[in-house]
TIRO-2110 file (N, C-alpha, C; in Angstrom, 1 decimal):
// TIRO-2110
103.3, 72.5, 91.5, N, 1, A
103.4, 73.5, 90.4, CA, 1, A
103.1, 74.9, 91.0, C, 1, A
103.9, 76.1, 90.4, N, 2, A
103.8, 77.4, 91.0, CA, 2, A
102.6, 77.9, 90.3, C, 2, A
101.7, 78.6, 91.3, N, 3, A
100.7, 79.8, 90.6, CA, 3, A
100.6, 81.1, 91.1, C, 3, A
101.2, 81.9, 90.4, N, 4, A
101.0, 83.3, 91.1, CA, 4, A
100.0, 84.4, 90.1, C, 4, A
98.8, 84.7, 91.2, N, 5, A
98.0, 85.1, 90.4, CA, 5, A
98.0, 86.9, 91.1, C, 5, A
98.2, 87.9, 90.0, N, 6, A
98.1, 89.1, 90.5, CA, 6, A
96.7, 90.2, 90.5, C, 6, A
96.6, 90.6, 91.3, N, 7, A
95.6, 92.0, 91.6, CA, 7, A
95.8, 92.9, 91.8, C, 7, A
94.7, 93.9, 91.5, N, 8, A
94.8, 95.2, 92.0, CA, 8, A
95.2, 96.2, 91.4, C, 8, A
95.2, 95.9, 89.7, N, 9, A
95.8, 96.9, 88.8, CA, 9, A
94.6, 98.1, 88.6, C, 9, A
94.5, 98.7, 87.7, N, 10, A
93.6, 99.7, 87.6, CA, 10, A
93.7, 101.2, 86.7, C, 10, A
92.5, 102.1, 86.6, N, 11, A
93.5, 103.1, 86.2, CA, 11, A
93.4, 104.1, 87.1, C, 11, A
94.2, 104.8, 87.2, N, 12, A
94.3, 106.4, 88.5, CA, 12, A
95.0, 107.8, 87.3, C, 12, A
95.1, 108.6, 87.9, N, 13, A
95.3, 110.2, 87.9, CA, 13, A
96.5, 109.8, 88.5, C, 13, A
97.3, 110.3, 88.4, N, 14, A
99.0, 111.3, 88.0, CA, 14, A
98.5, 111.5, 89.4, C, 14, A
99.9, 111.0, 90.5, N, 15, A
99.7, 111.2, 91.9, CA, 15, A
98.9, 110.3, 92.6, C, 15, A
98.4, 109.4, 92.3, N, 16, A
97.0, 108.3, 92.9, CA, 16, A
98.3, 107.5, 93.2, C, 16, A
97.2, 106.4, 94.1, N, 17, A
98.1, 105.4, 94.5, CA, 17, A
97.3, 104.0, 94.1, C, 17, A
98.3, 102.9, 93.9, N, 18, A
97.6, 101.7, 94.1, CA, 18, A
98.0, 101.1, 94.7, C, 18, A
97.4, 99.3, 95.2, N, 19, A
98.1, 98.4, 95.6, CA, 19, A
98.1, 97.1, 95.2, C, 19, A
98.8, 96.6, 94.2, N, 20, A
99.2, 95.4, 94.1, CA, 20, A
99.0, 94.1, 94.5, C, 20, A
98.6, 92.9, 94.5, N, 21, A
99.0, 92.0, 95.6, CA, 21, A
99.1, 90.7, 94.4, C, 21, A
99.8, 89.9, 95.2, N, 22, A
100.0, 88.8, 94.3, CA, 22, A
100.5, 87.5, 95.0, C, 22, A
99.0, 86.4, 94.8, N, 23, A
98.8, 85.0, 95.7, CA, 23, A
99.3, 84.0, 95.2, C, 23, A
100.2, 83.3, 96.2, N, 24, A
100.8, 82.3, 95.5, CA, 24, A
100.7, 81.2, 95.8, C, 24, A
100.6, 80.0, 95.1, N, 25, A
101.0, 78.9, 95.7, CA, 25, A
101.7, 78.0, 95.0, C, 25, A
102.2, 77.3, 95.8, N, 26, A
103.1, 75.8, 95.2, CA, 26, A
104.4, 76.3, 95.7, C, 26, A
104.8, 77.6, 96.4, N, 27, A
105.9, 78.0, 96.8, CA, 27, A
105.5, 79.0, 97.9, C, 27, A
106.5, 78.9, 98.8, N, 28, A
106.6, 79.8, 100.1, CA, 28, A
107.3, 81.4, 99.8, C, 28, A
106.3, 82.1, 100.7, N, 29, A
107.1, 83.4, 100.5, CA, 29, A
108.6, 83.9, 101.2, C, 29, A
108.7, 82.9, 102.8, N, 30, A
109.5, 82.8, 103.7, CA, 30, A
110.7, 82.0, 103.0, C, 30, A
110.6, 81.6, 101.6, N, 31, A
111.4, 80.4, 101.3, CA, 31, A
112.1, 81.1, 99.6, C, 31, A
111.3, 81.6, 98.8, N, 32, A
111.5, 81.9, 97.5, CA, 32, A
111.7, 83.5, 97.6, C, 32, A
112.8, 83.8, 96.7, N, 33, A
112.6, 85.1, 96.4, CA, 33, A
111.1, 85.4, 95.5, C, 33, A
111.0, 86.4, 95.7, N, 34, A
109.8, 87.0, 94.7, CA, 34, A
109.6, 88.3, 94.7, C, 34, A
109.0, 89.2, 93.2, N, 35, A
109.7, 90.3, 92.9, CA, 35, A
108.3, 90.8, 91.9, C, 35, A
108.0, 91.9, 91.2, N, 36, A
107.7, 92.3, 90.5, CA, 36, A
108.8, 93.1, 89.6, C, 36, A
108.6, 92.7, 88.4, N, 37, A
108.7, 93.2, 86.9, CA, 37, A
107.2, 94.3, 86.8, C, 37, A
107.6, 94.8, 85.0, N, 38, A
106.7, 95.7, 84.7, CA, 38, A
107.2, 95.7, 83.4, C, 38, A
106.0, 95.8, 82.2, N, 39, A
106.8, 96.1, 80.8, CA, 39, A
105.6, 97.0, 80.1, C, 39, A
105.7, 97.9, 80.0, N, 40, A
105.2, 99.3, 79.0, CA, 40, A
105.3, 98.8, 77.3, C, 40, A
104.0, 99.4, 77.3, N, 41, A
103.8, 99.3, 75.5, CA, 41, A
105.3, 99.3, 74.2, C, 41, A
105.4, 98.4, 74.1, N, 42, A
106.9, 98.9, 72.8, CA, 42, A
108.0, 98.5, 73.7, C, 42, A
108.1, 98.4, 74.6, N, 43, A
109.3, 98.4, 75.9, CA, 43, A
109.6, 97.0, 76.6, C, 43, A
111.1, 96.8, 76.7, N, 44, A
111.5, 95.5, 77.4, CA, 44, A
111.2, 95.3, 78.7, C, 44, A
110.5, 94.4, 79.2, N, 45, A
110.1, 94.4, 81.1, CA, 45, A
111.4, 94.4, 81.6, C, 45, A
110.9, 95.2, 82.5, N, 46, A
112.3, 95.6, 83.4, CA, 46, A
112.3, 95.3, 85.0, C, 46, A
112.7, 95.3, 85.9, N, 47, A
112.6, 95.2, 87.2, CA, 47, A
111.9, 96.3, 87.8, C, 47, A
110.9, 96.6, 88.7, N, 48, A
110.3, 97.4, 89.5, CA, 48, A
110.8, 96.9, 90.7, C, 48, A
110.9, 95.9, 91.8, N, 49, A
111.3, 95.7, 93.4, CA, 49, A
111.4, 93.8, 93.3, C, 49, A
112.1, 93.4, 94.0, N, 50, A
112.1, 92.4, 94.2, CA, 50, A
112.8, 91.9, 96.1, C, 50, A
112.2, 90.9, 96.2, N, 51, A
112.1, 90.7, 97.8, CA, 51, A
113.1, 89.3, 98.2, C, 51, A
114.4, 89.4, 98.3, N, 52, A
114.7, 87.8, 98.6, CA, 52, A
114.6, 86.7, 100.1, C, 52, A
114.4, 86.1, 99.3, N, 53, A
114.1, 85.1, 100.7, CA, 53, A
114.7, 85.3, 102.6, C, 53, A
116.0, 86.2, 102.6, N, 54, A
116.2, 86.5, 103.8, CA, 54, A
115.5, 88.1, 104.2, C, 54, A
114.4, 88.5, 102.9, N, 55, A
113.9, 90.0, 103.2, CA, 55, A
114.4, 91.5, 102.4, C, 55, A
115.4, 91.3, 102.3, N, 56, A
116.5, 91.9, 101.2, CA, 56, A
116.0, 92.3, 100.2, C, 56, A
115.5, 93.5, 100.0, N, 57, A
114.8, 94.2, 98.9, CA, 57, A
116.4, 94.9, 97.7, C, 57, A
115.3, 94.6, 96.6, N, 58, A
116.5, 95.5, 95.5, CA, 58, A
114.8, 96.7, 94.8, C, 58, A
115.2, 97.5, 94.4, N, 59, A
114.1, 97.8, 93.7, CA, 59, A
115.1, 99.1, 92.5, C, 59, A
114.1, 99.2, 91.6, N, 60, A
114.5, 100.2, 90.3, CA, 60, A
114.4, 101.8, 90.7, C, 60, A
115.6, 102.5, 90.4, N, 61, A
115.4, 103.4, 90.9, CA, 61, A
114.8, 104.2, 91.0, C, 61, A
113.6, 104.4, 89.4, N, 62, A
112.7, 105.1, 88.6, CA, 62, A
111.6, 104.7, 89.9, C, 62, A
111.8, 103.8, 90.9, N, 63, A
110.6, 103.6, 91.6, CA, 63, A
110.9, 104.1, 93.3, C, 63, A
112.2, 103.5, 93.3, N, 64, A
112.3, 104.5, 94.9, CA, 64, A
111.7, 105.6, 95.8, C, 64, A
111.5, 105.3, 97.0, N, 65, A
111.1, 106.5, 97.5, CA, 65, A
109.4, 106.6, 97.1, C, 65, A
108.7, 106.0, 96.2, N, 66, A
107.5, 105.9, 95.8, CA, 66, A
106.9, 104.1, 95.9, C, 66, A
107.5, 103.5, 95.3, N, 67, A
106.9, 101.8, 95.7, CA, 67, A
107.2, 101.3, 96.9, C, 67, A
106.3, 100.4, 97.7, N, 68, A
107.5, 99.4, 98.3, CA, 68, A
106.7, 98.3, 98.0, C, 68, A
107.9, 97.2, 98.2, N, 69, A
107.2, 95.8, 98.4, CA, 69, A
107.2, 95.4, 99.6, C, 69, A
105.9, 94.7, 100.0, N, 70, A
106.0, 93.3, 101.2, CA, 70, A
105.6, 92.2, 101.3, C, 70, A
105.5, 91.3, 101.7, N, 71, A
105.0, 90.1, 101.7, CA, 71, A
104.2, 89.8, 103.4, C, 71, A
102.9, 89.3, 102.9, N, 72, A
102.6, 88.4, 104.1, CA, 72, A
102.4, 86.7, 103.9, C, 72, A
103.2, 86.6, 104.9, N, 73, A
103.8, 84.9, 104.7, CA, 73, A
102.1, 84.0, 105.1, C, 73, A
101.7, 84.5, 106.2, N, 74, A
100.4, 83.3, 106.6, CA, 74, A
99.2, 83.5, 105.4, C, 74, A
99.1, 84.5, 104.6, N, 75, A
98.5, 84.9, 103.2, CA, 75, A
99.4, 84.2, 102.1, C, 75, A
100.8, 84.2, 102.2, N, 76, A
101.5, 83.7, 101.2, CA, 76, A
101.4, 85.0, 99.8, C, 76, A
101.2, 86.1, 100.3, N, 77, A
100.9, 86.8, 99.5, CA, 77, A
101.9, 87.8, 99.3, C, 77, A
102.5, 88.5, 98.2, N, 78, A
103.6, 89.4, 98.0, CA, 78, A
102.7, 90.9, 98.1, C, 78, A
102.9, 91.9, 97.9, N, 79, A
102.4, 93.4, 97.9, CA, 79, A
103.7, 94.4, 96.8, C, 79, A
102.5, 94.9, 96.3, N, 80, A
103.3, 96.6, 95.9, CA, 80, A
102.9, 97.5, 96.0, C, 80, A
103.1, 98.2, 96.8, N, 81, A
102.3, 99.8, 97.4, CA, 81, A
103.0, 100.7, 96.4, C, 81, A
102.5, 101.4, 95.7, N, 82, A
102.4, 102.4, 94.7, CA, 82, A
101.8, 103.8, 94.6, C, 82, A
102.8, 104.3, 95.3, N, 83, A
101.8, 105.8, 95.8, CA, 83, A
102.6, 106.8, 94.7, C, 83, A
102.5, 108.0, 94.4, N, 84, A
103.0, 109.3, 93.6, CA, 84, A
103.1, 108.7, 92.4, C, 84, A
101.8, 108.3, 91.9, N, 85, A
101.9, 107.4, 90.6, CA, 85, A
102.0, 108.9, 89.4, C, 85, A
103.4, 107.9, 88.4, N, 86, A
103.1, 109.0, 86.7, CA, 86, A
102.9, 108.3, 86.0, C, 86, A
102.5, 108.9, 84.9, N, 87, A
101.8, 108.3, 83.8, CA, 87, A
103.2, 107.8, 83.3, C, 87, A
104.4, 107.4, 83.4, N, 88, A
105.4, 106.6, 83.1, CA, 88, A
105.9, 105.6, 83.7, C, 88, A
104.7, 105.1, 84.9, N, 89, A
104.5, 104.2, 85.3, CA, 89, A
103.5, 103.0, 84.9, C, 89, A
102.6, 103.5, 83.7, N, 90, A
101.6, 103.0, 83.1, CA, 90, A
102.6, 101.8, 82.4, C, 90, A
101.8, 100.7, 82.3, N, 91, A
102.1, 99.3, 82.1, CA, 91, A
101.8, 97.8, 82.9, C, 91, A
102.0, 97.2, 82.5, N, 92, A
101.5, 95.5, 82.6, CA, 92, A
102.5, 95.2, 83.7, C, 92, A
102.0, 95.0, 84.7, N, 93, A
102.6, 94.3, 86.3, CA, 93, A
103.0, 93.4, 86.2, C, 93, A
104.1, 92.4, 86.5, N, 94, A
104.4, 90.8, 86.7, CA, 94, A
104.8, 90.7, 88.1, C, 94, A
103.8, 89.8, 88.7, N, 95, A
104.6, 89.1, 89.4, CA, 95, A
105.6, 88.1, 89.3, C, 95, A
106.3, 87.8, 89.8, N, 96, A
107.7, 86.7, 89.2, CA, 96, A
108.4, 85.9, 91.0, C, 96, A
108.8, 84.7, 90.7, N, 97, A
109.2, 84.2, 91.7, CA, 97, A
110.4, 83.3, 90.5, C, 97, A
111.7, 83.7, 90.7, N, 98, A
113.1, 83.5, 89.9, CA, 98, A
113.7, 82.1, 90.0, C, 98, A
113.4, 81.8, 91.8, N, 99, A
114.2, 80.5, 92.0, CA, 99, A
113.6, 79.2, 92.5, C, 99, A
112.0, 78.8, 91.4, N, 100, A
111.5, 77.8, 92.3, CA, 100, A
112.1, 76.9, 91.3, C, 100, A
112.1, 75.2, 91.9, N, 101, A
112.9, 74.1, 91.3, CA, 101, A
112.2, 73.9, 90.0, C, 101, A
111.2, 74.8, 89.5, N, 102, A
110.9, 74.7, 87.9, CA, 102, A
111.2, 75.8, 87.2, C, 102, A
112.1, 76.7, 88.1, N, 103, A
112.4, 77.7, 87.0, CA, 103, A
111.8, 78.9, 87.3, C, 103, A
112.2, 79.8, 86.7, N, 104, A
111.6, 81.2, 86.6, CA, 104, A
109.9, 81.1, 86.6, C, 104, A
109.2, 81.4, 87.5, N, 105, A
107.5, 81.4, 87.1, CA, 105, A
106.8, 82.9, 87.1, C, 105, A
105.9, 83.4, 86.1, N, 106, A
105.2, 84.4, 86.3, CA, 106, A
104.2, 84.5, 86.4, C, 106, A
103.5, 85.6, 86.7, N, 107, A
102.1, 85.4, 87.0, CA, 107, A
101.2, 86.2, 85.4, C, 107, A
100.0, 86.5, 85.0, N, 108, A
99.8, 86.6, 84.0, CA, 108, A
99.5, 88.2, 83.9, C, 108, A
100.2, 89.0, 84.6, N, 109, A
100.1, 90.2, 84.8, CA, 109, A
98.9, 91.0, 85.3, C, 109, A
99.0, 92.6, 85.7, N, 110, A
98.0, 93.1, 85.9, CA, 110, A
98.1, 94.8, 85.3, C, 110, A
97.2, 95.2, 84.6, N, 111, A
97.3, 96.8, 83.9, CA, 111, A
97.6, 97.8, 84.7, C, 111, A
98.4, 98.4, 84.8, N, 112, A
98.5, 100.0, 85.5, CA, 112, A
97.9, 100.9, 84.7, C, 112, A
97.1, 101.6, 84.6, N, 113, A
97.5, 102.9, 83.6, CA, 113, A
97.4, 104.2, 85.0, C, 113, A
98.6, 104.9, 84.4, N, 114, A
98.1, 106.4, 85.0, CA, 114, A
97.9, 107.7, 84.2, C, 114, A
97.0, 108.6, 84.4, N, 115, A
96.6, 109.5, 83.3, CA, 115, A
97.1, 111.1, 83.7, C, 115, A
97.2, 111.6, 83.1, N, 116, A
98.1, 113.1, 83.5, CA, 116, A
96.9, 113.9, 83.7, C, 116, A
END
């Protein structure tokens, strides 16, 4: 069974950075894609970065140039480095792994807020 548990949410000032991490197990990082989502108050979760299994990043453009993702495989752990944070980045983190043989799994989120 998959469990992905996320950290490292928080609140910051407009411009701060954070860092993300999210432990997994029941699935390999070297093996499953895995990605962060994000869904804002009133608002459909949308894609922020996702990592596929051969390394292959896609990420949203609203985040470019400002997020990245990584993974460390012997941690089994994913990353979101989040620097030049705006307050329209404020919202509920998901981690998410799309292709394990039970399906779509998420983790139970983590808060961003940023304040102007």
């Amino acid at each position: 069974q998959v469990r992905l548990v996320e950290s490292g949410g928080g609140s910051v000032q407009a411009g701060g950075s954070l860092r993300l991490s999210c432990a997994a197990s029941g699935i390999s990082l070297g093996v499953n894609t895995m990605g962060w989502y994000r869904q804002a108050a009133g608002k459909e979760r949308e894609l922020v970065a996702i990592r596929n299994r051969g390394g292959t990043i896609t990420d949203s453009d609203s985040v470019e140039g400002r997020f990245t993702i990584s993974g460390d495989s012997a941690r089994n752990t994913l990353f979101l480095q989040m620097n030049s944070l705006k307050p329209d980045d404020t919202a509920v983190y998901f981690c998410t792994a799309p292709d394990t043989k039970w399906g779509t799994c998420w983790g139970q989120g983590t808060q961003v807020t940023v304040s102007s």
